[in-house]
N, C-alpha and C positions, 0 to 999 in steps of 0.2 A: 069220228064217224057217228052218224044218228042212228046208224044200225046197231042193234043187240040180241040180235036172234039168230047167230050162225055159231059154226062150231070151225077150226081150220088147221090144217097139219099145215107147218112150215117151213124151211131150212135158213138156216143162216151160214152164209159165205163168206169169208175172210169179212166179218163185222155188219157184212146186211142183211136184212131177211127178205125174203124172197116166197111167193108161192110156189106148190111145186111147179110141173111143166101142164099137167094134166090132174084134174079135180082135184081132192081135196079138202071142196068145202062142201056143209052140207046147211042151206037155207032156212032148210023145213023141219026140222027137229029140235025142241027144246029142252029144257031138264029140270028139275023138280029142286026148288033151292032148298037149302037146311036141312039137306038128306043124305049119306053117303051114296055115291055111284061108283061103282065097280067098273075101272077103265081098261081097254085094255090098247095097246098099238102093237100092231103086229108088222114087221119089216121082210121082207124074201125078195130078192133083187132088187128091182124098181120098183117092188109096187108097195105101197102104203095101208095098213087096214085098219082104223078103230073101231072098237066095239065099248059100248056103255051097258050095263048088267045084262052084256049077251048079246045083247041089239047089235045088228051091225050099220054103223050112222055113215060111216065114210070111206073113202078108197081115190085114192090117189097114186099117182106115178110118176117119178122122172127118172129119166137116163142119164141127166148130165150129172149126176153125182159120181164125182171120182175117188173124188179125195176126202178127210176125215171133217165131216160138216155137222154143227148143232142141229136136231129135229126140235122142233116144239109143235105142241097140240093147245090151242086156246080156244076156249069154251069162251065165247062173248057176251056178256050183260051183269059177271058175275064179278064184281073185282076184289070180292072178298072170296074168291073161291081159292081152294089148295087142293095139290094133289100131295098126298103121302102114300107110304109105304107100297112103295115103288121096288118091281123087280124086275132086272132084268137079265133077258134069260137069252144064250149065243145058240141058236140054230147052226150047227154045220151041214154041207150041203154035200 
């Protein structure tokens, strides 16, 4: 892709990735390289939420998620980028 300026939640299903059904990605937002960002992904049903130091960048939704599927969130232009110290945290409803 010659594109490098989007941000995109995604799932992967028995081996492929997939956008979700609805948003997701976000065009217009960039990020400041060789800097720590505070990310955050937030999940409540179907609906999808990141936030970068607070910002909220994205929001996405699917319903056809049933069963136990990888999420990823890719930050694009950046291929030296990492996410560490990662928590995650079970909301019951």
């Amino acid at each position: 892709s010659d594109r490098h300026d989007y941000h995109v939640i995604g799932k992967k299903v028995a081996g492929t990735f997939e956008f979700l059904e609805q948003g997701g990605r976000n065009e217009t937002i960039g990020y400041a390289p060789d800097q720590i960002i505070h990310s955050q992904l937030m999940i409540e049903d179907q609906k999808f939420l990141v936030y970068m130091n607070g910002q909220h960048i994205l929001t996405g939704t699917d319903s056809s998620i049933t069963q136990s599927v990888r999420i990823g969130f890719l930050t694009h232009r950046n291929n030296d980028a990492r996410f560490f110290n990662l928590n995650l945290i079970r909301f019951s409803t």
